[in-house]
C-alpha positions, 0 to 999 in steps of 0.5 A: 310361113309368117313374116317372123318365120321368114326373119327366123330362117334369114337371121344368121343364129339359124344358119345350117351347117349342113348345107345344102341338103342333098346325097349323104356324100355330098353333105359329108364331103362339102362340110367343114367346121368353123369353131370361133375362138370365143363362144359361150352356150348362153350367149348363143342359146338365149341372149342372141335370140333375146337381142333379136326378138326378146318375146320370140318363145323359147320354153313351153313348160307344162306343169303336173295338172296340165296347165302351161307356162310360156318362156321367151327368150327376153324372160329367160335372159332377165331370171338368168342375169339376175341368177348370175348375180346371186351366183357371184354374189355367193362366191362363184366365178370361173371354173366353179361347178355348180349342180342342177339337181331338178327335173325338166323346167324353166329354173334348169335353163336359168341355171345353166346360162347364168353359170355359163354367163359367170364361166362356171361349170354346169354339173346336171343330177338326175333326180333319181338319184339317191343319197349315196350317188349324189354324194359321190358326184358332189363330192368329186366334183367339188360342187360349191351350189346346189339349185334342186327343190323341195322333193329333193332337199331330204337327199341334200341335208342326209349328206351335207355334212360330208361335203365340205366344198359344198357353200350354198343350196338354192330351191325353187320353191321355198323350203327349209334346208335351202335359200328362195331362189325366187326370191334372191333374184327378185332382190338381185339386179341383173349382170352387165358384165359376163366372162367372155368364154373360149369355146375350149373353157369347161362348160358342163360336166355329166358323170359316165354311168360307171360301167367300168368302175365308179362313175367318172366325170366327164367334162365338156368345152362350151364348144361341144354344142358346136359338136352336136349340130350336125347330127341334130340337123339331119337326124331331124330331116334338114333341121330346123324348119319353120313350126318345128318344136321340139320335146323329149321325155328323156330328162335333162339331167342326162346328155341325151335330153341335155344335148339331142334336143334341149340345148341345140334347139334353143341355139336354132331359136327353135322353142321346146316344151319342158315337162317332169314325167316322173313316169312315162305315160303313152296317153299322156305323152301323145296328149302333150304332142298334140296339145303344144304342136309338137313337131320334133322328138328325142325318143329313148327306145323304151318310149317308143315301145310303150307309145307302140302298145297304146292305142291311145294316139289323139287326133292332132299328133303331127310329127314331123320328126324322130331320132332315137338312140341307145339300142337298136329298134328293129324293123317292126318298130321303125315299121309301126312309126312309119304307118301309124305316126307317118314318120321314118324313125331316125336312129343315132349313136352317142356316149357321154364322152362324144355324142352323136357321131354316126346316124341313119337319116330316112331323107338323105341315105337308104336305111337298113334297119338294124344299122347305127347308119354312117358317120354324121358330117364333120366326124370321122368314125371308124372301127379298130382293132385290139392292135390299132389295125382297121378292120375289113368290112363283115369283121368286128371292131372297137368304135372309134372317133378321130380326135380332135372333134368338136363334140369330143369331152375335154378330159375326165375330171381328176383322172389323168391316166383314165383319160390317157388310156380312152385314147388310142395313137395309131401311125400319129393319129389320135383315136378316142376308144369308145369301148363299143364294138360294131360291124361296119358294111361294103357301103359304110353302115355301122351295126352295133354288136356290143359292149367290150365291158360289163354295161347293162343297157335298160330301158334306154338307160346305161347302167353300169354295175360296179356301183350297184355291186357296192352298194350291195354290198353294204348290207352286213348279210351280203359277202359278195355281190354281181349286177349282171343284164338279162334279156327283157322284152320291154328293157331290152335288159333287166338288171339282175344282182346275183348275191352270196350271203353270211355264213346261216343268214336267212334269205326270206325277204331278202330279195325285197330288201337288196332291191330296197337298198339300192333304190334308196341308196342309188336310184331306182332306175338302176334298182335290181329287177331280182336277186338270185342267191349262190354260194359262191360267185365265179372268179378269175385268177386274180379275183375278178368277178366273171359276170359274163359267165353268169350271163351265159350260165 
């Protein structure tokens, strides 16, 4: 271990919560939280660390030909101060939301800490997204700034004008449409005075996937990163040790890549490698591990299926760590991991609204393949029934979370009553409503079983159909529409629209045409895998759509 090892591990921004590391039950019954009154993301995941050793590293970011970029802390202080000074300059300030529409990167951070050091909100867009989804979000968010890049800019300027909150576009790259974000920070000086944050001011808004209607944002306090720690130390096997590095091929855009890896690594000083995978690759995700000594990974289960297909695994790979979440693995998954990577994957459960809350952990408890595992030190997870009653072991219930927790989102933005009914008082105790139903066992282990909605779970995506449907529906041949899920062997679900058209329309080169439709409009990751034509779809009595029996049907 070198001597900057050993200063890393002794300073007090590495300090485990989860202390000591030991039985399960010890850990959870020795736990408790410590949230400070002031916090601030930015100050703990970069300026601390820059303040202690300013060329510590804190990003890797491998471009497209292969060639990579170091980051320290020092650099990234620097580019986000004088960021957060053109962001003043522009108008924002406290409580402003300010979208990052980019892939993994260096400028992602940059945007993030310079908004959190001006105490705006952080709204992070996936890059797939079309034109109709990121007007929707940026218009209910009320986006003033937009920080995207060239690929994206076309999107941007197709809805601009229907969105009148909308102040400012920056580029990463100079480009028409947009300022040179570059070149505003070379002309800026660095801020000197940041706000001074609560740990309960907003920090980042993700919109949900729209699985029970539109998408709804979701806001979170700076203090769920706080949130987050526990679970990162142990689905990680006693996180963070010397020469762990971490990288994810899930994009930061989501909470998964934004907050299961990216950000609670950075608050260790732990470094992590950035890298815009328009496509996930086998071979040249496991060249990447190999390349930068990747020790520590956030893997969605679609990855780890394709990384199990390819032979492809180069010498050097040394993973020392594994957590995924979204779907159950299987045993023969956690089994290959376990021979051919030498790693026990860790499996963990999470929605946007509260994220890893429950979790398996090889070094800590008897792992039962199948099982989201037990609730992760610091959060009380239990499963209720319609009625509020608990349930007894072997009997299904809804997921459920005792509120308040750390981890827990402050409210959905601008919908009082759906926040209300997320939440469920029993006795005078406040439970949040995860809208997922499980299992629980004898000893404490949780299986998932299902949604208690219509949510397609593809390719480690949740995928919600209501905007799809509408998004269908705009073509003037569709009459009706439904997005259902289908069983895949590599997706664990296939998204399927089930379509009924006007009255004499063609239905030669229809199919193609719907898929087109939503790709462009939405995004492809949500794109329908096929379409299916009907005459007429089955509804209930008030006119509700019945997807579940076009799934059984």
């Amino acid at each position: 271990m070198s001597v900057s090892d050993v200063a890393w591990l002794a300073h007090g921004r590495a300090r485990k919560l989860v202390s000591p590391w030991g039985p399960w039950r010890d850990m959870q019954d020795g736990f408790s939280w410590d949230i400070p009154e002031h916090f601030n993301i930015a100050e703990r995941c970069c300026d601390s660390w820059a303040a202690l050793d300013p060329n510590r590293i804190a990003l890797t970011h491998v471009r497209q030909d292969g060639t990579s970029e170091d980051w320290s802390f020092g650099r990234l202080k620097e580019a986000s101060d004088r960021f957060a000074t053109v962001l003043r300059d522009a108008g924002l300030g406290k409580g402003d939301r300010i979208a990052v529409l980019l892939g993994q990167g260096p400028e992602v951070l940059i945007t993030h800490f310079a908004a959190y050091k001006l105490g705006a909100v952080v709204l992070p867009l996936f890059t797939l997204f079309g034109a109709d989804a990121l007007a929707y979000r940026l218009s209910d968010s009320g986006a003033k700034l937009v920080v995207t890049d060239p690929d994206n800019i076309s999107k941007l300027a197709e809805i601009r004008s229907d969105l009148p909150t909308l102040q400012a576009v920056f580029s990463v790259v100079p480009c028409d449409g947009a300022e040179d974000m570059w070149r505003a920070m070379d002309a800026a000086d660095p801020l000197v005075d940041p706000v001074d944050t609560l740990s309960e001011d907003p920090a980042v808004m993700i919109y949900t996937s729209g699985t029970t209607g539109p998408p709804k944002g979701v806001l979170h306090a700076h203090r769920f990163l706080l949130g987050h720690l526990p679970c990162v130390e142990t689905f990680n096997e006693d996180f963070p040790q010397a020469g762990d590095k971490g990288w994810t091929p899930a994009d930061w855009a989501w909470i998964g890549g934004l907050m299961d890896l990216a950000l609670p690594f950075l608050y260790y000083g732990v470094p992590i490698v950035s890298h815009r995978m328009r496509k996930f690759e086998a071979e040249l995700a496991y060249r990447l591990m190999a390349a930068h000594n990747v020790r520590n990974l956030f893997m969605p289960p679609t990855a780890l299926k394709l990384l199990r297909q390819s032979d492809a695994m180069p010498e050097g790979v040394d993973i020392r760590s594994i957590g995924s979440g979204g779907e159950s693995l299987g045993a023969g998954l956690l089994d290959w991991a376990d021979q051919a990577l030498g790693v026990k994957i860790n499996e963990f459960y999470g929605q946007t609204e509260c994220n890893l809350v429950l979790s398996s952990v090889a070094g800590a408890m008897e792992v039962k393949p199948g099982s989201m595992g037990q609730p992760i030190p610091g959060h009380e997870v239990t499963l209720l029934a319609d009625d509020g009653s608990s349930v007894g072991p072997g009997e299904m219930g809804e997921i459920c979370v005792k509120a308040p927790d750390p981890v827990m989102f402050l409210h959905y933005w601008n919908l009082p009553e759906k926040t209300r009914d997320k939440f469920h008082d029993v006795d005078g105790v406040k439970w949040l409503r995860t809208g997922d139903l499980a299992t629980r066992d004898a000893a404490g282990y949780f299986t998932f079983a299902s949604r208690d909605d219509d949510v397609i779970t593809s390719a480690g995506y949740r995928i919600g159909p209501s905007e799809i449907e509408n998004c269908l529906m705009t073509h003037p041949d569709v009459t009706m529409a439904a997005v259902i899920g289908v069983p895949d062997p590599l997706r664990t679900e296939a998204v399927k629209a089930v379509v009924v058209l006007r009255d004499g329309c063609a239905r030669d080169g229809m199919e193609d045409a719907l898929i087109q439709l939503v790709r462009n409009r939405i995004s492809p990751h949500v794109a329908p895998r096929s379409v299916a034509f009907v005459d007429h779809l089955p509804m209930t009595a008030t006119g509700k759509i019945m997807r579940r029996e076009l799934r059984d049907g």
